[in-house]
N, CA and C of each residue as an Amber inpcrd file, in Angstrom:
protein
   297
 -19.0420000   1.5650000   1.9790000 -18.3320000   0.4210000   1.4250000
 -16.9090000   0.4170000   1.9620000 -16.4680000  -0.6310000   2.3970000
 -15.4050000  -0.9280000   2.9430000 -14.3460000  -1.8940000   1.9140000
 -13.0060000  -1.2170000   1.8000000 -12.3600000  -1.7740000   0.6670000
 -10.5630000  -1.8580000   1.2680000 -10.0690000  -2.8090000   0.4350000
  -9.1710000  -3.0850000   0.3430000  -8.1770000  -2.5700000  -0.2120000
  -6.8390000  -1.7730000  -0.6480000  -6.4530000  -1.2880000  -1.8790000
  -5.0410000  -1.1880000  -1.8640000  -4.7210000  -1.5310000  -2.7560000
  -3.1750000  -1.3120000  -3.6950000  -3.0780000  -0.1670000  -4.1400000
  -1.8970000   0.3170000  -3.7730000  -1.6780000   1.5820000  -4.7260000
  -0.3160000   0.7670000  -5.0800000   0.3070000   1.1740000  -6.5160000
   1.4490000   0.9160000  -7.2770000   1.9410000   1.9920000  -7.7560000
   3.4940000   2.5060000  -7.6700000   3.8030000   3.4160000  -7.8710000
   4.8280000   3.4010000  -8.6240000   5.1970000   4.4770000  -9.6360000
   5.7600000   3.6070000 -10.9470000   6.7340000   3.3120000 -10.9940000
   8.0360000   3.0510000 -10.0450000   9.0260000   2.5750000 -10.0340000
   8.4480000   0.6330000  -8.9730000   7.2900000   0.3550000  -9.0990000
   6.8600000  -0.7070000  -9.0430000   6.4260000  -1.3440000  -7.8090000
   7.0650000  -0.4310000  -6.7750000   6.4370000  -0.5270000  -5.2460000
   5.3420000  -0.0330000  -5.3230000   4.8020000  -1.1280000  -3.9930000
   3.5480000  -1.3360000  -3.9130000   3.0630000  -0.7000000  -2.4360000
   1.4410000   0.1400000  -2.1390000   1.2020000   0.2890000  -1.1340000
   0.1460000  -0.2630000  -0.5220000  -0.4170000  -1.0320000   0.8950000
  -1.7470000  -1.2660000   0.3180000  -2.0890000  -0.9730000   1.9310000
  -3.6500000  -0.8380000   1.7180000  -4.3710000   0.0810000   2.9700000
  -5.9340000  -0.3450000   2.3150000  -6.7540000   0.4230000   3.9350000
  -7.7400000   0.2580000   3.3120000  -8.7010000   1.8740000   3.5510000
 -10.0380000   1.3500000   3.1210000 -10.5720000   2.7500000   3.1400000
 -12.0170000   2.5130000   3.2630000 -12.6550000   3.1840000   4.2210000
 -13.7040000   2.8000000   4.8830000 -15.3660000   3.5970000   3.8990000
 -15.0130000   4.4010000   3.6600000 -15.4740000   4.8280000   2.8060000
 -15.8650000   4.8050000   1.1140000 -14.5750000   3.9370000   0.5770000
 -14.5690000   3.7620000  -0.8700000 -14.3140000   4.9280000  -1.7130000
 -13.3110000   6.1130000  -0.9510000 -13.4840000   7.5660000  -1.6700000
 -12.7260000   7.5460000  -3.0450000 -12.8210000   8.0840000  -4.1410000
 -12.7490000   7.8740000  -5.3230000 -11.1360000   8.5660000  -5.7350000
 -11.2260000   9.3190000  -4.2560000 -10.1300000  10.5020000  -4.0730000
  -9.2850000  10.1700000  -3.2140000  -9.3670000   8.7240000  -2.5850000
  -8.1770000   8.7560000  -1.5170000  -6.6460000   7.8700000  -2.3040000
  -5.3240000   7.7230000  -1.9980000  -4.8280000   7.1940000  -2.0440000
  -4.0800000   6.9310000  -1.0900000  -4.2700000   6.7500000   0.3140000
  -3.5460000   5.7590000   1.1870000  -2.4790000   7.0500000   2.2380000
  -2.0840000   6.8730000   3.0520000  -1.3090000   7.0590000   4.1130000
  -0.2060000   6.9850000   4.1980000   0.7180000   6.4560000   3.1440000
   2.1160000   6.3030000   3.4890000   2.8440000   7.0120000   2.8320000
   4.0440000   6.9320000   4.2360000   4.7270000   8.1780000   3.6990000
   5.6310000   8.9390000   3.1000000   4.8030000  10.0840000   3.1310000
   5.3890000  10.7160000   1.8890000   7.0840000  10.8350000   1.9280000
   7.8750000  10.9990000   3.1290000   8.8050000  11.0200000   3.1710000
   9.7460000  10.0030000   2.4180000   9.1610000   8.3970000   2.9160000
   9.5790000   7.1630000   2.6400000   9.8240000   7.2330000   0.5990000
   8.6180000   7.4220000   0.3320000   7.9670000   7.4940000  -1.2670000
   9.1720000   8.3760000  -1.8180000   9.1700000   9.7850000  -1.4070000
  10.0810000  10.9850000  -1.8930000  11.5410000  10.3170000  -2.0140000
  11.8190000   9.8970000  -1.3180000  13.3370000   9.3600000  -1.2170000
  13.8250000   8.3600000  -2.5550000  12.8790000   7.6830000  -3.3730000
  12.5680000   6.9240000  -4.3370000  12.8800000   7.6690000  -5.5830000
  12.4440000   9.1980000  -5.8220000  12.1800000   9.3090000  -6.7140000
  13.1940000  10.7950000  -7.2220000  13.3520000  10.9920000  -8.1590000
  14.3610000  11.8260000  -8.4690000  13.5110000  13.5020000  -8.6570000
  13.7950000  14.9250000  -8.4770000  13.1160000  15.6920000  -9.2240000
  12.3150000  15.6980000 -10.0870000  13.0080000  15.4680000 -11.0930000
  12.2300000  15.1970000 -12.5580000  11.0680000  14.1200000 -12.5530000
  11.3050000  13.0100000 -11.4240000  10.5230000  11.7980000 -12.0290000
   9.1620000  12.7310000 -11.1450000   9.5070000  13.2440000 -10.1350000
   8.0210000  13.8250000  -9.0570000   7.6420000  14.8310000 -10.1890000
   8.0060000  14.9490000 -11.6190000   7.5320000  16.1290000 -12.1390000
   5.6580000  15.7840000 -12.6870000   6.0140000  14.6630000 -13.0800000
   4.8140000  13.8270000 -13.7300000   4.8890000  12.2670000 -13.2930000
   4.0130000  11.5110000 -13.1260000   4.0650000  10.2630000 -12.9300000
   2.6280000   9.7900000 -12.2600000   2.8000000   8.4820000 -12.9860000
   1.1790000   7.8810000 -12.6690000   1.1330000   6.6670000 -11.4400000
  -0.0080000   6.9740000 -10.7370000   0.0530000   5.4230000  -9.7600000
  -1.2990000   4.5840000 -10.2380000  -1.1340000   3.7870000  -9.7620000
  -2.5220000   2.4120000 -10.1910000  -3.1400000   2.2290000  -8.8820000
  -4.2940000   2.6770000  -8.6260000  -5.2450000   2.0550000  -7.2540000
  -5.9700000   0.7770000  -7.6680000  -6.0510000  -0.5560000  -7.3500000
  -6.9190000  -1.5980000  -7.3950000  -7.2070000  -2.1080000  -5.9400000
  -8.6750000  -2.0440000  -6.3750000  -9.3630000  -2.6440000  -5.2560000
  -8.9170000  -4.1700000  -5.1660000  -8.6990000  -4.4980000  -3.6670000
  -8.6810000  -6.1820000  -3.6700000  -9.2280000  -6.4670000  -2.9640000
  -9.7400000  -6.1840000  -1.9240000 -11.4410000  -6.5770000  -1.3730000
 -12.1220000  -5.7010000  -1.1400000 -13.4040000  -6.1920000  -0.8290000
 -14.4150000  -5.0390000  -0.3000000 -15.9210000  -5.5470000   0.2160000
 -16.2490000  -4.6380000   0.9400000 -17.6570000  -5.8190000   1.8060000
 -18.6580000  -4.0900000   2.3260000 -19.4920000  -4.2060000   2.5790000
 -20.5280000  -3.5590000   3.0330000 -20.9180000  -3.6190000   4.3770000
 -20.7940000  -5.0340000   4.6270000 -21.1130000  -5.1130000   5.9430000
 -19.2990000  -5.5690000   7.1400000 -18.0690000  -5.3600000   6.6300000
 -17.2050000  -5.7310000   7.7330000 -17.0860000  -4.8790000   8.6350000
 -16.7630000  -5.8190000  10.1770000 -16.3910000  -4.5240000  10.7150000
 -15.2040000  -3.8110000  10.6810000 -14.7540000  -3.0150000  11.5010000
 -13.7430000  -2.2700000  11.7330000 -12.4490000  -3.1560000  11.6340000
 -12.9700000  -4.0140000  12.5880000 -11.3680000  -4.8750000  12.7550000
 -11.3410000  -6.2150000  11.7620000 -12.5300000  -5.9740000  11.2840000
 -12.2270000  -7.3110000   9.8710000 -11.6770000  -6.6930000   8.9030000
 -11.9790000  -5.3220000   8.7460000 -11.1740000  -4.6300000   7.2410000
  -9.6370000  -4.9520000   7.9370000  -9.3700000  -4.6720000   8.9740000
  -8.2860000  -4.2990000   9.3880000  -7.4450000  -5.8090000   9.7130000
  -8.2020000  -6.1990000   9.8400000  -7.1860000  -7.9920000   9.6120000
  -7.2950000  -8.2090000   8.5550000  -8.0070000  -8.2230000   7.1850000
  -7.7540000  -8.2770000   5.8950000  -6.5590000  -7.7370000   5.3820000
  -6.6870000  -5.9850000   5.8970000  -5.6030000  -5.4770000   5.2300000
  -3.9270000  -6.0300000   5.7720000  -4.3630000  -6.1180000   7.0370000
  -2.6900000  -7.0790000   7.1040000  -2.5630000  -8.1640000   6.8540000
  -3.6000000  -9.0680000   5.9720000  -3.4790000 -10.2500000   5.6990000
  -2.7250000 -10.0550000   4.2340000  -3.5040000  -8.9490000   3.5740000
  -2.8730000  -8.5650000   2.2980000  -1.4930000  -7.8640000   2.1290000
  -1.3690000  -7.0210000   3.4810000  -0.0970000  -6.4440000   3.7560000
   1.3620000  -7.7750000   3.3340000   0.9730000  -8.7950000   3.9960000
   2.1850000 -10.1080000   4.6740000   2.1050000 -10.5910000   3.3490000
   0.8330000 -11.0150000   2.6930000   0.9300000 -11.7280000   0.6320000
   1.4830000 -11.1940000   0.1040000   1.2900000  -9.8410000  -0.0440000
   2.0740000  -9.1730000  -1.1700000   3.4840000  -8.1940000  -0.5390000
   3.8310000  -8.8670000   0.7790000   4.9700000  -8.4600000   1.2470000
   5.0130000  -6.8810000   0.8030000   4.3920000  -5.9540000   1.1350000
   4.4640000  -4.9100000   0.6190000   4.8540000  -4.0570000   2.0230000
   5.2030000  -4.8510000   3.1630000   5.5840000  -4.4940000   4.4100000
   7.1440000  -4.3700000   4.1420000   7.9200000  -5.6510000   3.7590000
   9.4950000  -5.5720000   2.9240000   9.8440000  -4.5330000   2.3320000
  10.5970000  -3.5720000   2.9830000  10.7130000  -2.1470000   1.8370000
  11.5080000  -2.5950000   0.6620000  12.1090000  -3.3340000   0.2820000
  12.7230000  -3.2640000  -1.2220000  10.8610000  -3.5290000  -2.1290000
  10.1420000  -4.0660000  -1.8860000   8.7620000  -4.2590000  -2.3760000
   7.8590000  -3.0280000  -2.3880000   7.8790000  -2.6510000  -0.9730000
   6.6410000  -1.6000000  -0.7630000   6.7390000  -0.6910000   0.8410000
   5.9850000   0.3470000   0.6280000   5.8110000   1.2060000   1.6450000
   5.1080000   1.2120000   3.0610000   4.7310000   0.2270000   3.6770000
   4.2520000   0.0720000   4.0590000   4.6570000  -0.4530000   5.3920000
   4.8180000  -0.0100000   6.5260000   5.5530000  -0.0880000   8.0280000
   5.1520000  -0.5380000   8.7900000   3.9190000  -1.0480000   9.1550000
   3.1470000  -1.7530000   9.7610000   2.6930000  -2.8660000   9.0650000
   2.0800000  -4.2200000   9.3200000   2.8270000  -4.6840000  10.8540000
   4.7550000  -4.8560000  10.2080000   6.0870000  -4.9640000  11.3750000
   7.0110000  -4.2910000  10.8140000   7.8130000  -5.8420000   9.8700000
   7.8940000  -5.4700000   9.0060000   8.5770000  -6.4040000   8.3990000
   9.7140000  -7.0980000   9.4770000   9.8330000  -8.8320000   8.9340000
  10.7120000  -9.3350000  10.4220000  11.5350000 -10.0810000   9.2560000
  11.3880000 -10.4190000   8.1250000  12.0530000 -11.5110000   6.9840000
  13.4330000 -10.4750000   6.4930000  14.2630000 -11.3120000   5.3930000
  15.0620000 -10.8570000   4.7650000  14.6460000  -9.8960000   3.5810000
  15.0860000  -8.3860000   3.2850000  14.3010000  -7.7100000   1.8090000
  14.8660000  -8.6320000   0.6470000  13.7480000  -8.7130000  -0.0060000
  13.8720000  -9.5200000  -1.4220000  15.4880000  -8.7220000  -1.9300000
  15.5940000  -7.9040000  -1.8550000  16.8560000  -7.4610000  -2.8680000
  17.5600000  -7.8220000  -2.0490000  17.9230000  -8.7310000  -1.1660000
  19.3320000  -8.8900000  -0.3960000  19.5100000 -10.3740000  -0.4670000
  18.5070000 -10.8300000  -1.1800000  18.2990000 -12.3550000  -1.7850000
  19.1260000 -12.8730000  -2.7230000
Protein backbone atom coordinates (compact mmCIF):
# COMPACT_ATOMS: atom_id res chain seq x y z
CA UNK A 1 0.00 0.00 0.00
CA UNK A 2 1.18 3.19 -1.07
CA UNK A 3 0.35 6.30 1.12
CA UNK A 4 0.49 9.73 1.58
CA UNK A 5 1.34 11.27 5.11
CA UNK A 6 1.45 14.18 7.47
CA UNK A 7 3.32 14.10 10.32
CA UNK A 8 2.47 17.20 12.85
CA UNK A 9 4.69 18.06 15.40
CA UNK A 10 3.63 19.73 18.47
CA UNK A 11 4.77 23.07 18.15
CA UNK A 12 2.35 22.75 14.91
CA UNK A 13 4.70 22.23 11.94
CA UNK A 14 3.89 20.08 9.60
CA UNK A 15 5.83 17.19 7.66
CA UNK A 16 4.56 15.34 4.80
CA UNK A 17 6.13 12.35 2.72
CA UNK A 18 5.16 9.31 1.56
CA UNK A 19 5.64 5.63 2.25
CA UNK A 20 5.57 2.84 0.01
CA UNK A 21 4.94 0.34 2.23
CA UNK A 22 2.25 1.71 4.75
CA UNK A 23 4.73 0.83 7.82
CA UNK A 24 2.92 1.38 11.04
CA UNK A 25 6.48 2.38 12.31
CA UNK A 26 7.67 4.89 9.92
CA UNK A 27 7.58 8.58 10.45
CA UNK A 28 9.15 10.35 7.52
CA UNK A 29 12.73 11.62 6.63
CA UNK A 30 13.15 14.99 7.70
CA UNK A 31 15.55 16.37 9.35
CA UNK A 32 16.37 15.74 12.37
CA UNK A 33 18.70 18.56 12.55
CA UNK A 34 16.07 21.12 11.04
CA UNK A 35 13.21 19.61 13.78
CA UNK A 36 15.98 19.78 16.83
CA UNK A 37 16.56 23.40 16.36
CA UNK A 38 12.66 23.97 17.20
CA UNK A 39 12.62 22.51 20.26
CA UNK A 40 14.05 23.23 23.67
CA UNK A 41 15.69 20.28 26.04
CA UNK A 42 12.91 19.80 28.09
CA UNK A 43 10.30 19.94 25.28
CA UNK A 44 12.58 16.72 23.37
CA UNK A 45 12.00 15.23 26.90
CA UNK A 46 8.39 14.00 26.05
CA UNK A 47 6.21 15.06 23.22
CA UNK A 48 3.66 13.68 20.84
CA UNK A 49 3.40 13.84 16.88
CA UNK A 50 0.11 13.06 14.78
CA UNK A 51 0.67 10.80 11.50
CA UNK A 52 -2.52 11.11 9.08
CA UNK A 53 -2.82 9.44 6.11
CA UNK A 54 -3.94 11.73 3.11
CA UNK A 55 -3.82 9.47 0.29
CA UNK A 56 -3.25 6.10 -0.56
CA UNK A 57 -3.70 3.61 -3.58
CA UNK A 58 -2.51 -0.02 -4.12
CA UNK A 59 -1.95 0.18 -7.41
CA UNK A 60 0.27 3.86 -8.00
CA UNK A 61 3.28 3.94 -9.40
CA UNK A 62 6.46 5.14 -8.15
CA UNK A 63 6.26 8.47 -9.69
CA UNK A 64 2.47 8.95 -9.07
CA UNK A 65 3.03 8.61 -5.22
CA UNK A 66 5.72 10.94 -5.85
CA UNK A 67 3.80 13.69 -7.76
CA UNK A 68 1.04 13.39 -5.21
CA UNK A 69 3.34 13.93 -2.50
CA UNK A 70 4.56 17.22 -3.99
CA UNK A 71 1.24 18.09 -4.90
CA UNK A 72 0.46 17.86 -1.14
CA UNK A 73 3.88 19.23 -0.27
CA UNK A 74 2.87 22.99 -2.36
CA UNK A 75 -1.26 22.75 -0.49
CA UNK A 76 -0.23 22.54 2.67
CA UNK A 77 2.89 24.69 2.04
CA UNK A 78 4.69 22.53 4.36
CA UNK A 79 7.79 23.25 1.98
CA UNK A 80 7.64 27.21 3.69
CA UNK A 81 9.73 26.64 6.80
CA UNK A 82 7.82 28.99 9.14
CA UNK A 83 4.90 26.03 8.31
CA UNK A 84 6.89 22.85 7.92
CA UNK A 85 9.98 20.73 7.38
CA UNK A 86 10.13 19.87 4.41
CA UNK A 87 13.03 21.02 1.63
CA UNK A 88 12.07 19.70 -1.36
CA UNK A 89 10.67 20.82 -3.93
CA UNK A 90 12.52 24.29 -2.45
CA UNK A 91 10.18 26.72 -1.30
CA UNK A 92 10.30 29.98 -3.87
CA UNK A 93 7.19 32.26 -2.03
CA UNK A 94 7.39 34.61 0.95
CA UNK A 95 7.35 32.47 4.77
CA UNK A 96 3.93 33.03 6.14
CA UNK A 97 5.55 34.66 9.29
CA UNK A 98 7.10 37.48 7.30
CA UNK A 99 3.49 38.28 6.14
Amino acid sequence: MNVVYRITYPNGKIYIGQDRTNSINYFGSASSKLIAKDFTPEQRRSFTITRDILWESETASRSEVTKIEIDFIRRFRSNDPSIGYNLTPPFAGTPVSEK
